[in-house]
N, C-alpha and C positions, 0 to 999 in steps of 0.2 A: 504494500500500500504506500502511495505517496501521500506525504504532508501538501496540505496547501502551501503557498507561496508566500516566502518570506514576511513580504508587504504584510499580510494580513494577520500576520502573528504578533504583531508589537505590542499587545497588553492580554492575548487570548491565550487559553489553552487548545490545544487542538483536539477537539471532541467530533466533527465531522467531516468527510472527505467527499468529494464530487465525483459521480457515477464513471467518469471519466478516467479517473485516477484509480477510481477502485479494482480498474480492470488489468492496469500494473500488478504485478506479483513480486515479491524483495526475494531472493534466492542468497543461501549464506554459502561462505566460501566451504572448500572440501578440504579435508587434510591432505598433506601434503603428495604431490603424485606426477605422475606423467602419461602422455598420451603413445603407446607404442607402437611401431611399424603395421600392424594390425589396425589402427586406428581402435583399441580397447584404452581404455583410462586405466592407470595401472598403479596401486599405493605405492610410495615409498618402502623397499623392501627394510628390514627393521635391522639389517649389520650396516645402515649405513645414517647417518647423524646431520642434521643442517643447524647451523646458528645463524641469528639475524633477523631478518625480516620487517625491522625497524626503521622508519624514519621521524624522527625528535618525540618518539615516547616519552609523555612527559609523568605518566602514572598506569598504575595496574590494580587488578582488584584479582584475587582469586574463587572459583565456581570448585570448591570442594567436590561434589557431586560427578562432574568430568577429570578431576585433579589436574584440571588446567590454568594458569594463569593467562590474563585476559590482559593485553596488553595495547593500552590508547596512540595511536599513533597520531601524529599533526600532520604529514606528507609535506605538502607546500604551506610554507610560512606568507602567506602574501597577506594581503587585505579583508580575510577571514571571508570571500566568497567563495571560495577555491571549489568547495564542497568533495572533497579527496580524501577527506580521514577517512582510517579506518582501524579493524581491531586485530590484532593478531593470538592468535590462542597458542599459547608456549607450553613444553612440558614444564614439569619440576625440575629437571636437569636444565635444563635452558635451551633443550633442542625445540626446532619447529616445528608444531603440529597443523597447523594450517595461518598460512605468509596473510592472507587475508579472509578473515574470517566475517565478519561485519564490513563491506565494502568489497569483496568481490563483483559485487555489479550495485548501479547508483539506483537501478528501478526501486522505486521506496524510497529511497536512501538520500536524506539530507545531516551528513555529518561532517564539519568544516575543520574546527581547530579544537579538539575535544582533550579538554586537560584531566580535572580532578575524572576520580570514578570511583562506583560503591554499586556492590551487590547486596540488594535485601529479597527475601521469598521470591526468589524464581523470576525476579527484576535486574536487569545493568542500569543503572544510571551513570550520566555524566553530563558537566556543564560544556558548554558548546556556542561561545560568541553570542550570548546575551540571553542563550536559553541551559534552561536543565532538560536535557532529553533522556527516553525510555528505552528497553529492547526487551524484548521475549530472550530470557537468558538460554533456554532450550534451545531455541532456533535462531536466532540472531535478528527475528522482528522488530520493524521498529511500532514502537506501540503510543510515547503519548509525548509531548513537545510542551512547554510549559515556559512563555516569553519573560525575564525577569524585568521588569522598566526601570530604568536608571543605574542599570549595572553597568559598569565600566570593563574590572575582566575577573569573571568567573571563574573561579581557581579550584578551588579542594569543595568537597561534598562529602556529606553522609547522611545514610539513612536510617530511619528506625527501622523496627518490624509491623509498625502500622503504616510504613508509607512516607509517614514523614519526612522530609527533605530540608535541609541545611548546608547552602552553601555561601562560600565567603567573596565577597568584593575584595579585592587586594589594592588595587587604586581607588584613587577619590570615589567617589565616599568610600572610605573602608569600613566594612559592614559585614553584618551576619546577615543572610534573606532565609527566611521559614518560607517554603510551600507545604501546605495540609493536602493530605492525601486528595480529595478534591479541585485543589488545584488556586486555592485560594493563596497571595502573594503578600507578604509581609515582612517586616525589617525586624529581625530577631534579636539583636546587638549592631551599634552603630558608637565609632567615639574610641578613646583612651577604655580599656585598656590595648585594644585591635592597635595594631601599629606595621600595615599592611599584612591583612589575614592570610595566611592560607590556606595549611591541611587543615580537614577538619574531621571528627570520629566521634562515634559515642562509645561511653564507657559502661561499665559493666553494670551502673546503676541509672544508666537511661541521659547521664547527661550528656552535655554538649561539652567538646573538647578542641583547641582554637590554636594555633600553633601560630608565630608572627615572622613575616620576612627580613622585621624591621628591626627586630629585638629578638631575645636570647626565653621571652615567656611562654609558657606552655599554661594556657588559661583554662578552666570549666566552669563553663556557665549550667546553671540549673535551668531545667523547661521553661522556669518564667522567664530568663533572659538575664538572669542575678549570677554576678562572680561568686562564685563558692569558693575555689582553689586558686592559686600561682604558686608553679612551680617553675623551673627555669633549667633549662636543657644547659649542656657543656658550655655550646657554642649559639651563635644567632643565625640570621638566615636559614631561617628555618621552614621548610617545606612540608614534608610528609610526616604522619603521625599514625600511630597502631597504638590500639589500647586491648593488650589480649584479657583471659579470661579472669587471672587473677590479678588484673587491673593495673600491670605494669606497662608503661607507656614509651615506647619506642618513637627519638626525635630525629628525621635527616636531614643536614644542613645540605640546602643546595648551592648556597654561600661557600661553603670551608669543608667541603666533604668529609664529616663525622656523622655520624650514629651515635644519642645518646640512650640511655635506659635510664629510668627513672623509676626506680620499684616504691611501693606505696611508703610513704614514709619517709625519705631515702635522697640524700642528694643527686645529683646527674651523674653518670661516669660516662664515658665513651668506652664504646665495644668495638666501632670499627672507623677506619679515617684515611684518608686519602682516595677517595671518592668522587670522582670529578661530574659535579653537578648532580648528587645525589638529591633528586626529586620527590614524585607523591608515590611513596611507597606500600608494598601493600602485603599482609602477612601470608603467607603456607600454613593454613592449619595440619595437615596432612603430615607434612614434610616434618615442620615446625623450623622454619625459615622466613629471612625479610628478603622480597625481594624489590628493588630499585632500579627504577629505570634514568638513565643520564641523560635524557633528555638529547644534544646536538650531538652526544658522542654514540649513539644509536646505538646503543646497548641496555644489557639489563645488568644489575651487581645483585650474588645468591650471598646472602651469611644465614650460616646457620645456626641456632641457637639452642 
């Protein structure tokens, strides 16, 4: 299915599509393969390994259920029309399981410069040049478009298990934006303490978790929008954030390429460093690894923990 057109999204959700468009169908990419002298399509046979398939992944989300990591690509950096993103689905090992997964063909497909990303109940989310867009995490559908107004650049995101959506403005105005499952648009946190927002995560007790590119804080806001905590990572420039289950909090500078950990209670330490452009990172439950992507050096960094 395709979205309507841009123009008409500047304050809407997109709830309905024109018989026109209905009649497109989005097809997701295939794991990795080749066409042979037969003309039969043929998998990648399993003695042999590809890495890559990256261009400026700026964050990843992991799908437990496939034990895949899901990996946002930007493609072309230009004027955010490009409409060329797409997703790449990576093993655990960091080989490639399909180069383009989301974005193998654009029929349906409006995904331009897609940075933060969060998987909640069988949803991908990611913000995307002024919107938060949906996909069918099974299939790689794109399912709902949700225009932010007055956002500048949508950066990190996360979601609850109702739906919930929280993501952050990192330029002027530096803000937190609430979408309710519905699709209703509001400023969640705006001001001191944000001192350009970006990762963002909830924690084990349903809050909100705020990480700053500007400063070295690692903030959680309570559901009403109220600073509960500051804690403060090694280093600043601070990007991506994981808060696992027993609620220690993993920070990566994409400033100074560190990882800090932050166990409850517990000053910063760094676990790992020299990272170059350590981004919006995203955990392996499975594995029980952080994996980062570098953003222009078109890569992914595994630490295992």
């Amino acid at each position: 299915m395709k979205f309507l057109s841009r123009s008409l999204l500047s304050t809407l959700v997109i709830a309905g599509f024109s018989s026109q468009l209905l009649a497109q169908e989005f097809v997701a990419g295939e794991p990795i393969g080749s066409v042979n002298e037969a003309g039969v399509r043929v998998p990648m046979s399993s003695n042999v390994k590809v890495y890559g398939s990256f261009h400026f992944s700026e964050s990843c989300t992991f799908d437990a259920n496939k034990n895949l990591v899901l990996a946002m690509n930007n493609a072309t950096r230009g004027d955010g029309t490009e409409n060329d993103g797409f997703v790449s689905l990576i093993n655990p090992d960091g080989s490639v399981h399909t180069p383009k997964w989301i974005g193998a063909t654009r029929d349906g497909l409006e995904l331009h410069h897609p940075l933060g990303s969060a998987v909640s109940n069988g949803v991908l989310y990611t913000v995307d040049v002024g919107y938060v867009r949906s996909f069918d995490l099974a299939s790689g559908q794109p399912l709902n478009a949700v225009a932010i107004p007055g956002s500048t650049i949508l950066n990190g995101i996360a979601v609850t298990d109702d739906g919930t959506i929280y993501a952050s403005n990192t330029r002027s105005p530096e803000s937190i934006y609430k979408v309710t499952p519905n699709g209703e648009v509001s400023t969640f946190a705006d001001g001191a303490p944000l001192a350009a927002p970006n990762g963002v995560a909830i924690d084990r007790d349903g809050n909100v978790v705020v990480v700053n590119v500007g400063d070295s804080a690692v903030i959680t806001y309570n559901t009403d929008g109220e600073v509960i905590l500051t804690e403060h990572a090694v280093e600043g420039g601070n990007d991506g954030i994981v808060v696992t289950e027993d609620g220690t909090k993993y920070v990566s500078s994409v400033r100074f390429g560190s990882v800090s950990r932050i166990r409850p209670g517990q000053d910063a330490e760094v676990i790992a460093s020299g990272i170059p452009s350590a981004a919006s990172m995203c955990y392996d439950s499975v594995q029980n690894q952080l994996v980062i992507p570098l953003n222009g050096n078109y890569a992914l960094a595994f630490i295992p923990l």
